[in-house]
N, C-alpha and C positions, 0 to 999 in steps of 0.2 A: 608547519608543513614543509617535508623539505622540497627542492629549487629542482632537482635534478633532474624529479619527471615532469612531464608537462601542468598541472594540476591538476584537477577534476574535470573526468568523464561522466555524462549522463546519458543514459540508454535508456529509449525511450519519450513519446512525444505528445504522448496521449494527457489524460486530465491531470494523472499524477506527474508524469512526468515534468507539463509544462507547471505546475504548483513549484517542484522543486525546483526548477532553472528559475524562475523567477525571484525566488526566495533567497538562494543563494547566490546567484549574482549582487542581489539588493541589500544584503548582510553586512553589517558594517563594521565586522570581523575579517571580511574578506582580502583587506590589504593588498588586491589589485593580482592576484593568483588568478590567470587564466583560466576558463569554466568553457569546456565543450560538451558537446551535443555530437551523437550518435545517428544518423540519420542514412537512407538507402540511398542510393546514389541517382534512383528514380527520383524520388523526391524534390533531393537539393538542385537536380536541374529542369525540371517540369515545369511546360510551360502554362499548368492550368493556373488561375488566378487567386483559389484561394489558397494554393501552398505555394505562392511567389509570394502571397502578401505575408502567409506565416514565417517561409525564408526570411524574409524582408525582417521583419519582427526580433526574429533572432539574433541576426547582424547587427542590428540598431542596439540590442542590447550589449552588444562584445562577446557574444558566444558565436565560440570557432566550430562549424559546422565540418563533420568527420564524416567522409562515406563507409557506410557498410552495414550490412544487416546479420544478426546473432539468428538466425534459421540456417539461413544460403550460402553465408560464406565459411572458406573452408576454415577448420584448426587453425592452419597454421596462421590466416590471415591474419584472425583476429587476436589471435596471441601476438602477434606482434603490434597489433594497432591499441592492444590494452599494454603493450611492455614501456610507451608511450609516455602511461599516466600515475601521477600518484595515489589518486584517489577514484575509484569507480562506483557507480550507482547505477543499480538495474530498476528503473520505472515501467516493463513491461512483463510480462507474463501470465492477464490472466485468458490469451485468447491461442496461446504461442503452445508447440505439440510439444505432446508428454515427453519430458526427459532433458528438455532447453534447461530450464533453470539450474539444472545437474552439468548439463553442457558448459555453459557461461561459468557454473564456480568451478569449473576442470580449467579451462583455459584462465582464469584469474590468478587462481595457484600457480601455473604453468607459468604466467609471465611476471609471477614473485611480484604483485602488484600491493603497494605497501599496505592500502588501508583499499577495502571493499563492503559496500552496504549491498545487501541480494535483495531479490524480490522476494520479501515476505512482509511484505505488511497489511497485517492482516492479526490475525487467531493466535492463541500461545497455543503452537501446532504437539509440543511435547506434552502438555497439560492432556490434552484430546487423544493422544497417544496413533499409534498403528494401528493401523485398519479398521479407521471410521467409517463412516459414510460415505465422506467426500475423497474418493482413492486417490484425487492429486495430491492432498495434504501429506501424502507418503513421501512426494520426492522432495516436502518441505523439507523434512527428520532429517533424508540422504542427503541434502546439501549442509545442513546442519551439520551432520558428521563428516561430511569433507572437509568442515573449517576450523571442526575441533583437533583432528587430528593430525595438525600442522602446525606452524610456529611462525612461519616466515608473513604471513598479510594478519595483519590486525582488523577485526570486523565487529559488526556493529548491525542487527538487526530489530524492529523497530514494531513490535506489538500495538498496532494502532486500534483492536478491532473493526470491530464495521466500520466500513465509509458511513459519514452522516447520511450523505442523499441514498444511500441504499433503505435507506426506512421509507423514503418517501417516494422509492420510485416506482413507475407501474406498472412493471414488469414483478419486480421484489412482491411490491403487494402485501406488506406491510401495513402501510399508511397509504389509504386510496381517500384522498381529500375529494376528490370530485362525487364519491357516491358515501361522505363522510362514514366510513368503515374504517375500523382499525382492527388489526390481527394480532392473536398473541401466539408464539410459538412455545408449546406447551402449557404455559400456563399462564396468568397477570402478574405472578413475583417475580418469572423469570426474568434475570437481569442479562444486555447486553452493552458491551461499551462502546460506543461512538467515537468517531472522528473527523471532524471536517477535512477535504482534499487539503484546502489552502491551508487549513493546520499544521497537518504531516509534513506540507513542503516547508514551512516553518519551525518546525521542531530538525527536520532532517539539516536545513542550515546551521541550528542554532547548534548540535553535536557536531556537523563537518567542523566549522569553524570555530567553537570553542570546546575542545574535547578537554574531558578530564579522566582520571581516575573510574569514572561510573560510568562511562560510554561505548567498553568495550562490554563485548557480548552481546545481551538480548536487553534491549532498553523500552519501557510499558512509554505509552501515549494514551490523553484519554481525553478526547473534549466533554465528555461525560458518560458516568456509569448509569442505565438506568432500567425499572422495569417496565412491562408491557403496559400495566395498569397506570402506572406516570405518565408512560408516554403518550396514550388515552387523554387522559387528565391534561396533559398539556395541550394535546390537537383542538380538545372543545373550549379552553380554556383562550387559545389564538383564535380558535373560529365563533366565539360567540354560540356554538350549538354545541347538541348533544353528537356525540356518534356511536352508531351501533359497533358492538364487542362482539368481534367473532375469535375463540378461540378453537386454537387449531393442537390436540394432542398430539405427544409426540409418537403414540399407536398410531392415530390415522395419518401422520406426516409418512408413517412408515411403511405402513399399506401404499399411499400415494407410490413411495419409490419403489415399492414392490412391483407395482403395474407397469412403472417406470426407468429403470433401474439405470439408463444411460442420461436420465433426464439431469443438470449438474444446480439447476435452482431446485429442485427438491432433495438432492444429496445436501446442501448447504441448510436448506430448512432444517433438517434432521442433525445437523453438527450442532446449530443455533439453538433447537429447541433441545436436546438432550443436554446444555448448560454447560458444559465441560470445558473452558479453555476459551471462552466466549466473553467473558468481563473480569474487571481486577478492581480493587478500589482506588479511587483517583489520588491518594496519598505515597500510591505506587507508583505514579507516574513521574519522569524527568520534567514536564509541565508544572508540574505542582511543586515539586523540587524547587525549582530555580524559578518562581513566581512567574510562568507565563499565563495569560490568558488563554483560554481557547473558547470557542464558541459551541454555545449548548442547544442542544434542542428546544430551548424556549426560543435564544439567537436565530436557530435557524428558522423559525417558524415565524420569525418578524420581518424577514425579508422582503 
């Protein structure tokens, strides 16, 4: 990595974001390359006590806390505060208004930033194509084609599919362990791929810091490929009981969003269960590649 820009920026502070600060700092590839953090300027000086003990946290680790926030501040700020760094990583976007993630890869280009990882980790958004379901997936493509059709930043996007805990959460509603149910979205073969946060912040180290030849472009992640009906099969399997099988067509998922149409967890239901750009096999993955572990759905349910 070269010296000239500061090292690596990471934007963003949320689950993924601290996954990758922590992973990357702790990399023992890292050879002592400086690793900042992106944070609002409210934050880094607030006097409330749990974001002085997360400050605190930061600094104890050697991450140089940077004011500024990718909504509020203007163009030119932040083009200058990324012209800064060699390497950039966006950890936030999925709560941030339509058209940021489009924003941040304008200004990364803009400040001829060598190597940039985007916020897309997530779905193989080209597999799923234009005008799915989920209409933000659209300004995934447009950032995709902003970075194709350039030469100067080298990037690296990072097809993780689902977050693991999104199976289990209770809102998702997937996997509802408390009233042992499980959901299949469309169907019990349908397959999706997993990945643990602390994963991704692990795999995103392990490409910063040891790039090769297969790192550029769009790189598969999988802590596991699986179907609805495994997945089933493993919930009664960790709990000792049966659970009731509810499955959920991808007609009525689609009815649901009809009723619903700004609702954004039943646009995602309807990407997930139409199967399309939703799982790869794990032989695809740079995990598998380069013999890392990752933690599977049995892992996570031993917790």
């Amino acid at each position: 990595m070269s010296t000239e820009r500061n090292g690596v920026l990471v934007v963003g502070a949320g689950e993924l974001g601290q996954a990758v600060v922590s992973s990357i700092v702790s990399h023992p590839s890292r050879n002592g390359i400086p690793v900042s953090l992106l944070l609002r300027q409210g934050t880094i000086t607030s006097q409330d006590s749990a974001k002085q003990t997360q400050v605190s946290q930061y600094r104890n680790l050697g991450i140089n806390l940077v004011p500024g926030d990718v909504v509020s501040d203007s163009v030119e700020d932040l083009v200058s505060t990324f012209r800064s760094f060699h390497t950039i990583i966006i950890c936030t976007g999925m709560w941030l208004p339509r058209g940021t993630q489009r924003r941040i890869a304008q200004m990364v280009l803009a400040a001829e930033t060598p190597r940039f990882f985007p916020w897309q980790f997530g779905l193989d958004f080209e597999a799923i194509g234009h005008g799915s379901a989920q209409d933000l997936f659209d300004e995934q493509l447009e950032v995709r084609a902003l970075l194709r059709g350039q030469q100067k930043t080298d990037w690296t996007i990072f097809s993780t599919g689902m977050f693991m805990d999104y199976l289990f959460d209770r809102d998702f509603n997937i996997v509802d362990r408390t009233n042992s149910v499980v959901h299949a979205l469309n169907d019990w073969t349908t397959e999706v791929t997993v990945t643990s946060v602390m994963d991704i912040g692990r795999i995103v180290a392990e490409v910063l810091w040891c790039p090769d030849n297969t790192t550029s472009g769009i790189v598969y992640v999988a802590g596991e490929t699986i179907s609805y009906g495994r997945l089933a099969d493993e919930v009664e399997r960790a709990e000792g009981r049966k659970v009731k099988r509810e499955r959920w067509s991808l007609e009525l998922l689609q009815e649901r969003l009809e009723k619903d149409p700004v609702n954004h967890l039943k646009k995602y239901y309807c990407v997930f269960a139409a199967g399309r750009g939703v799982a790869w096999p794990i032989e695809q993955t740079i995990n598998y590649k380069r013999g890392i572990t990752c933690e599977t759905v049995k892992d996570y349910l031993r917790r």
